[in-house]
C-alpha positions as CSV (number, residue, x, y, z in Angstrom):
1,X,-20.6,-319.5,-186.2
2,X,-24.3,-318.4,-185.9
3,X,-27.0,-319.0,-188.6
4,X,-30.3,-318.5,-189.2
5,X,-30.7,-321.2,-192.0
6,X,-34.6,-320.5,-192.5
7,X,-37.0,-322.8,-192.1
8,X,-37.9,-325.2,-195.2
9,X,-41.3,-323.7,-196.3
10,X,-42.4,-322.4,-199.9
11,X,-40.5,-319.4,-200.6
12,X,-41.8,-316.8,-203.3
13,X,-39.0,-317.3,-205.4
14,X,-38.3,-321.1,-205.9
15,X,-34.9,-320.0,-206.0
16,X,-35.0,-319.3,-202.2
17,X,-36.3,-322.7,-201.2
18,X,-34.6,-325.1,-198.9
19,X,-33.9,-327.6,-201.7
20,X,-32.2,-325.2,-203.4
21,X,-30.2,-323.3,-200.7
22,X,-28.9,-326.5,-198.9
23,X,-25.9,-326.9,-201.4
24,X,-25.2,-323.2,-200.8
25,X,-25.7,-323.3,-196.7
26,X,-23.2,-326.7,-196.9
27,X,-20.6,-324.8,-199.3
28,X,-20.5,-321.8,-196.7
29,X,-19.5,-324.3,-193.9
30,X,-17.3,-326.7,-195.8
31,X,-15.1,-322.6,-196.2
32,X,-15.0,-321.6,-193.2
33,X,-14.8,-324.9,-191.0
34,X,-16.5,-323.3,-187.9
35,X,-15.9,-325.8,-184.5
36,X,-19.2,-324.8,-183.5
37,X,-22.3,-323.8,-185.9
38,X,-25.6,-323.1,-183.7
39,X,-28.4,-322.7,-186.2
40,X,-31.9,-321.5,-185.9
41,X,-34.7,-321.9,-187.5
42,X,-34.4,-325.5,-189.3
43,X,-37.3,-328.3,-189.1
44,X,-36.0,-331.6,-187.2
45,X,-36.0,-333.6,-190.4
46,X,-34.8,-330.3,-192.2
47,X,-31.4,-330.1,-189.9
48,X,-31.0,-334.2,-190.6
49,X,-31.4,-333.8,-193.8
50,X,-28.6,-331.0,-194.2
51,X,-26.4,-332.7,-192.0
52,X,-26.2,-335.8,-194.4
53,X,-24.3,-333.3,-196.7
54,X,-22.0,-332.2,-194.3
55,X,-18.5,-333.4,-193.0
56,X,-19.3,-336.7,-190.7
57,X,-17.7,-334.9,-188.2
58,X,-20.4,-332.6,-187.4
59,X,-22.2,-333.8,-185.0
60,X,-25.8,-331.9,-183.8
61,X,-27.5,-331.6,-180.3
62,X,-31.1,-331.3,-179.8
63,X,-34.2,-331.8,-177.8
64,X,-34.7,-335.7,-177.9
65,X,-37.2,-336.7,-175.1
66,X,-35.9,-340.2,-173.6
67,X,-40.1,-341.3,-175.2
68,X,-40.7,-342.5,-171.7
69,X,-44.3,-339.8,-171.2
70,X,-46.8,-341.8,-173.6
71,X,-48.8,-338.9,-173.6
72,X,-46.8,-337.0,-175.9
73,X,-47.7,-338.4,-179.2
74,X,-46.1,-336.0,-182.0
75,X,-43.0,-337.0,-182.9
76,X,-41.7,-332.7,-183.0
77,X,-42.4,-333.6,-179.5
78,X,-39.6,-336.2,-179.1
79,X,-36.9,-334.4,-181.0
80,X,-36.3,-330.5,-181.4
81,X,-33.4,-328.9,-183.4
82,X,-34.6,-325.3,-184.1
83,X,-32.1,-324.2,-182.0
84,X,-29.6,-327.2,-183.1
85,X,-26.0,-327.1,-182.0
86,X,-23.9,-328.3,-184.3
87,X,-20.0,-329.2,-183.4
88,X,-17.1,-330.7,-184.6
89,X,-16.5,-334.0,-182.4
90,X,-12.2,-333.9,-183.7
91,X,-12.2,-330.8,-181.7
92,X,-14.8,-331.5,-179.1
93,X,-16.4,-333.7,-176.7
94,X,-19.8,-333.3,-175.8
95,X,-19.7,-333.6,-172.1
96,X,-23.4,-332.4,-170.8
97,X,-26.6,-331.0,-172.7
98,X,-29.8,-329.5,-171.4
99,X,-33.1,-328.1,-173.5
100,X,-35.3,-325.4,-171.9
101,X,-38.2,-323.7,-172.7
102,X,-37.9,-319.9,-172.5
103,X,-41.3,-319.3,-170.6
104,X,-42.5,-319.4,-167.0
105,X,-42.2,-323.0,-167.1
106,X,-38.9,-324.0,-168.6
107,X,-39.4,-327.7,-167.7
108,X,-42.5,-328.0,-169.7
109,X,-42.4,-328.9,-173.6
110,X,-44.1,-326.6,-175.8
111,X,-44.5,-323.6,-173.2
112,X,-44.5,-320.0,-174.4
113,X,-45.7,-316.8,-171.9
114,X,-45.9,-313.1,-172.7
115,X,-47.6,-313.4,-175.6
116,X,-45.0,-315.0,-177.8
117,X,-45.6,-315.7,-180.9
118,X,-43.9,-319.2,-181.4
119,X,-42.1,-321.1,-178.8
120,X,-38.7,-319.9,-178.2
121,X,-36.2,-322.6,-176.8
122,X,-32.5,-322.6,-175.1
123,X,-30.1,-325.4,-176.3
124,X,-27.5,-325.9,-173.7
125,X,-24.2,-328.0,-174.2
126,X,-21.1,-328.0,-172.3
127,X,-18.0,-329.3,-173.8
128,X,-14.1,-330.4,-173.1
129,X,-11.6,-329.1,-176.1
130,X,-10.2,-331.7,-177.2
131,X,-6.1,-331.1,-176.3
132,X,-2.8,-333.2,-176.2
133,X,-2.0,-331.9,-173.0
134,X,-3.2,-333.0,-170.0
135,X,-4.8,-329.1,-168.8
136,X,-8.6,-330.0,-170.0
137,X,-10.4,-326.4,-171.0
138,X,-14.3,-326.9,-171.1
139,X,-16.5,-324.6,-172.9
140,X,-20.3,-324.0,-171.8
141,X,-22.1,-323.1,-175.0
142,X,-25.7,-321.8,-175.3
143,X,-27.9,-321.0,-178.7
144,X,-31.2,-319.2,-178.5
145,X,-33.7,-317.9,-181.1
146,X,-35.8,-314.9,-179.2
147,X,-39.3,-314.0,-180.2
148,X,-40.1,-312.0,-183.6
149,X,-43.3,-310.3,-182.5
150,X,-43.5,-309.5,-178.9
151,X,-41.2,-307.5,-177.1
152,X,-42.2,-308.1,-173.7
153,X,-41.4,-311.8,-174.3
154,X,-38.1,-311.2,-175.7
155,X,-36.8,-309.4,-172.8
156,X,-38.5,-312.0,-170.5
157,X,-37.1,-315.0,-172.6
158,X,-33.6,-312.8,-172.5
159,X,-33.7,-312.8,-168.6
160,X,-34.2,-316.7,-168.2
161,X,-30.9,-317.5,-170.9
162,X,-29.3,-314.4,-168.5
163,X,-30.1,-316.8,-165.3
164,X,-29.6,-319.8,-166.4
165,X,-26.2,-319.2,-168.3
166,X,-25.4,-317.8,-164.4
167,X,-26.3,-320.8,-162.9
168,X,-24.1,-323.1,-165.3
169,X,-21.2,-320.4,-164.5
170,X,-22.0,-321.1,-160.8
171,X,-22.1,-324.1,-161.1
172,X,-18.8,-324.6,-163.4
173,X,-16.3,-321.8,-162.4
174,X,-13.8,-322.5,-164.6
175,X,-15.3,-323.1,-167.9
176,X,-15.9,-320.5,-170.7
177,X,-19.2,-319.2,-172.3
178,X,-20.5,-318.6,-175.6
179,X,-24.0,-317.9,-176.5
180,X,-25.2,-317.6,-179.8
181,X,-28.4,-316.4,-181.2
182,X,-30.8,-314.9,-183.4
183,X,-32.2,-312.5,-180.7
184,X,-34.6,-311.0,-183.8
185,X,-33.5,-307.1,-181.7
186,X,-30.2,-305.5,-182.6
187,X,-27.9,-303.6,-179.8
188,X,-28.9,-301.2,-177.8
189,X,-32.3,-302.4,-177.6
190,X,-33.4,-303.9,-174.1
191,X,-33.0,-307.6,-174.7
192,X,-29.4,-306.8,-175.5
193,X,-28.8,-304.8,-172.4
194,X,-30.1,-307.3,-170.1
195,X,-27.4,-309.7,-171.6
196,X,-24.7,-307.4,-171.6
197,X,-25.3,-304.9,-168.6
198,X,-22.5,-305.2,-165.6
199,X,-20.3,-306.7,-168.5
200,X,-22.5,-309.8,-168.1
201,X,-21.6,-311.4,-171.3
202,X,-19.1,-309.3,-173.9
203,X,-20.6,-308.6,-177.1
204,X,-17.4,-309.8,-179.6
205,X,-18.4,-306.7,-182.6
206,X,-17.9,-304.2,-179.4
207,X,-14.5,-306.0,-177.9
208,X,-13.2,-306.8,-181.8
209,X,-14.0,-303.0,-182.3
210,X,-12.0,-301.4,-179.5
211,X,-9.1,-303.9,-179.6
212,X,-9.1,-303.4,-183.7
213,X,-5.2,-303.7,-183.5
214,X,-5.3,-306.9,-182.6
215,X,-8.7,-308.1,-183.9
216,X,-10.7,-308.0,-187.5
217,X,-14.2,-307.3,-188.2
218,X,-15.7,-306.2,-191.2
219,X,-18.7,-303.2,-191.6
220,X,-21.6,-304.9,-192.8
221,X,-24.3,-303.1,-191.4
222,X,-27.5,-306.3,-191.2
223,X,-27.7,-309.8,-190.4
224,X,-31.3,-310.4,-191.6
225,X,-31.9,-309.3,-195.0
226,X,-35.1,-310.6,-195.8
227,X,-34.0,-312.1,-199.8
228,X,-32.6,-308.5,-200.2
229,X,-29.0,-309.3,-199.9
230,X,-26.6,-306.6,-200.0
231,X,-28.1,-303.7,-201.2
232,X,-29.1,-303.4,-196.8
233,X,-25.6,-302.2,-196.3
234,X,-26.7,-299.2,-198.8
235,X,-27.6,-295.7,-196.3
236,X,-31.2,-295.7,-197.8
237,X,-31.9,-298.9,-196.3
238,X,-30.0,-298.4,-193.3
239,X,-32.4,-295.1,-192.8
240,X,-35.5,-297.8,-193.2
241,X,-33.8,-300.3,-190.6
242,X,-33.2,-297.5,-188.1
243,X,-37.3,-296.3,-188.1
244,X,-38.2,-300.2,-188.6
245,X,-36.0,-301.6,-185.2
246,X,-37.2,-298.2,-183.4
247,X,-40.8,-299.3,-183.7
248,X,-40.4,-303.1,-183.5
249,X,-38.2,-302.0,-179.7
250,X,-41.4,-300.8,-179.0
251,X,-43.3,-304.1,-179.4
252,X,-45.2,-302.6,-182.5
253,X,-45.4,-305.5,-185.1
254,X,-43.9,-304.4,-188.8
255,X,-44.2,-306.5,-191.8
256,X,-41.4,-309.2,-192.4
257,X,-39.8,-308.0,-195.3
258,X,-41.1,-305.5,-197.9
259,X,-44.8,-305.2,-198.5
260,X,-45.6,-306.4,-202.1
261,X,-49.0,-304.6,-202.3
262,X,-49.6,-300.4,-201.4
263,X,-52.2,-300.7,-198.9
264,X,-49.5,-302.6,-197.0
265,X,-47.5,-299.4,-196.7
266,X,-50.9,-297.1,-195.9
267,X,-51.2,-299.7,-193.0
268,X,-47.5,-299.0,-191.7
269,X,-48.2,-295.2,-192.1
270,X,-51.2,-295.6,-189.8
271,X,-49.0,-297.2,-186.7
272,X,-46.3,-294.6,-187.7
273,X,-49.2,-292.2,-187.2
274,X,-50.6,-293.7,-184.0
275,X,-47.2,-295.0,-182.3
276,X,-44.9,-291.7,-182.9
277,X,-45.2,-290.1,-179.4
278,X,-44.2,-293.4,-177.9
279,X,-40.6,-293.0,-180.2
280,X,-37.3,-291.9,-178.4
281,X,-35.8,-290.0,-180.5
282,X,-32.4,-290.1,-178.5
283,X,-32.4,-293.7,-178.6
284,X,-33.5,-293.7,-182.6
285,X,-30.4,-291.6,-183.2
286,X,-28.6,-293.9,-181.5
287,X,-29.6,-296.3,-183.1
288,X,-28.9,-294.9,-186.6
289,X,-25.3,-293.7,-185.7
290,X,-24.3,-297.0,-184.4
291,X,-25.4,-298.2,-188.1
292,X,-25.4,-301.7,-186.7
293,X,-29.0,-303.4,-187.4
294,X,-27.4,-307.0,-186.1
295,X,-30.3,-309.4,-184.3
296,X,-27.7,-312.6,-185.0
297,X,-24.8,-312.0,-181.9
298,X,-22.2,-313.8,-180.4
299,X,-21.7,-312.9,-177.0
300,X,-19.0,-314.3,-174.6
301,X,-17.7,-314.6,-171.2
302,X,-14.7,-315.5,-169.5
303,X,-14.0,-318.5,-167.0
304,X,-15.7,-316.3,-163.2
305,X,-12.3,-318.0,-161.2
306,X,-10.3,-315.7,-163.4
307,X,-8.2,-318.9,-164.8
308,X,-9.3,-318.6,-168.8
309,X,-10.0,-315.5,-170.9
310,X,-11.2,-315.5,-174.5
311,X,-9.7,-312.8,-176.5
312,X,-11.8,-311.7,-179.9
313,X,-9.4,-312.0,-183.4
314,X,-12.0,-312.4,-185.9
315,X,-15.6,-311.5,-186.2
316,X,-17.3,-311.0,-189.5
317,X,-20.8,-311.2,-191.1
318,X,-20.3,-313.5,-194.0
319,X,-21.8,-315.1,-197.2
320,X,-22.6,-311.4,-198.1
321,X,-24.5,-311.8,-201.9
322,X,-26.9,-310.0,-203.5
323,X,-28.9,-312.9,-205.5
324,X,-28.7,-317.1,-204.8
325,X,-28.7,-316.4,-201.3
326,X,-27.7,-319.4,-198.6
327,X,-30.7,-318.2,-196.1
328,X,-32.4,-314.5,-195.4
329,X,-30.0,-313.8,-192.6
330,X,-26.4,-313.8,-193.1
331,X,-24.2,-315.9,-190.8
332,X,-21.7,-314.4,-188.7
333,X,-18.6,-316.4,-187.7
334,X,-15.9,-315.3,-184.9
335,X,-12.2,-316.9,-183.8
336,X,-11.4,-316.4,-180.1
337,X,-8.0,-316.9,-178.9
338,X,-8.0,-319.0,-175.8
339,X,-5.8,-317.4,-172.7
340,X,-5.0,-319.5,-169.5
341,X,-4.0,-317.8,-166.4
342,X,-1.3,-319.6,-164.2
343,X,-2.2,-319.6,-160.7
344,X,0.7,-319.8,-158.4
């Protein structure tokens, strides 16, 4: 599963506040039991705090510097979990982890390049399935959280998770990959072709679609809702979402959400005014008849010696409500059947 949880700030509505949503976000796990849940978003003492209401079998990977560089005094410093990997330790064993920075300097805490707006991070775990047999399958997992405002940065951050889920496939032939996100741009938009291209990583919606005889997905049409909830999936709103994600591809910063005052929406004409030759109207229409306005993915990839496959039998966005909502996105939660190939 992949889940935006929000981060715990004031909301507008109380009603939308952390305190509020945690018994909601904690019900929606507790259904649907997911082996792994990478989250994004969530405050260090924010994830520890939820965690304390979940089964003791979750168990959460992070940033936690080893405190050895005095110089780095804020405790945010020491421990990260915005991009928190969260896994059931009956089903798996944490085996290797590794924290990067998506900038020009990976290795150094806090970085951010190309005009990003916050710093964007890469959690990294690899991990043995837990099995009574004695044939070990190991899993390479990766959860992201791409920039919001510039586009240039998200399709450099995009590049570095690209390479660096390469080198961990280099460098572990036989394991499996799964990389989950909020990539804040939906399909067919540049960050996801520089995941996907050369059938890099498989986007599961795509594989779950064509193989629909053997796998399930439902048509919800967003992820992110913004507090709206359902009423998104409605073809008004879909229309919106279509001009909205044309412009944001673009790198031209929209509001986050609905404007609540009029001169909000005389600004937005203005850039609709000024930015309109720079619009593709090919790729707009592509965008609209795909009707898919996802930025939360799971994307996959197969053992590179051939000797696992993962095969797509569920994939769903879920906790779909229009009022006492769990988090502005929706989560979306996938089952994969795992193949083994026998090499004689």
């Amino acid at each position: 599963m992949t889940f935006n949880i929000r981060v715990d700030i004031p909301e507008h509505d109380p009603n939308n506040n952390f305190t509020k949503r945690i018994y909601r976000l904690t019900e929606t796990v507790e259904k649907w039991q997911p082996a792994i849940l990478s989250v994004q978003e969530p405050f260090t003492d924010q994830l520890q705090h939820w965690q304390s209401h979940l089964p003791r079998y979750y168990q959460s990977i992070g940033y936690q510097h080893d405190r050895t560089n005095s110089s780095i005094q804020h405790p945010l410093s020491h421990m990260d979990f915005q991009v928190a990997i969260l896994y059931n330790n009956q089903i798996l064993k944490l085996l290797e982890q590794d924290y990067l920075w998506l900038s020009k300097t990976p290795r150094f805490i806090g970085s951010k390049d190309w005009e990003s707006h916050a710093v964007r991070t890469l959690n990294i775990a690899r991990f043995e399935l837990i099995s009574e047999n004695d044939n070990s399958t190991n899993i390479l997992v990766f959860n992201t959280h791409l920039d919001s405002k510039s586009e240039q940065a998200r399709q450099e951050q995009a590049k570095i998770v690209r390479s660096t889920i390469n080198k961990w496939q280099r460098q572990y032939p036989t394991d499996v990959v799964l990389l989950f996100g909020d990539f804040n741009s939906i399909p067919k938009q540049t960050p996801y072709d520089i995941l996907t291209s050369s059938n890099f990583l498989y986007d599961t919606w795509t594989i779950c679609k064509v193989h629909s005889s053997t796998c399930i997905s439902n048509s919800f049409s967003s992820t992110f809702h913004g507090w709206l909830g359902s009423i998104l999936n409605t073809y008004a709103f879909q229309f919106l979402q279509t001009i909205a994600f044309t412009f944001h591809g673009l790198g031209i910063i929209l509001p986050h959400g609905l404007p609540r005052h009029y001169l909000s929406y005389i600004d937005i004409l203005k850039k609709f005014t000024k930015y309109y030759r720079m619009v593709d109207l090919s790729k707009m229409m592509s965008i609209w008849s795909s009707r898919r306005f996802h930025v939360d993915w799971i994307l996959y990839q197969n053992s590179i010696d051939g000797s696992k496959h993962l095969e797509p039998r569920f994939i769903s966005v879920i906790d779909i409500r229009s009022s006492n909502y769990s988090s502005d996105h929706f989560p979306v939660t996938a089952l994969f059947q795992l193949k083994k190939q026998n090499k004689n």
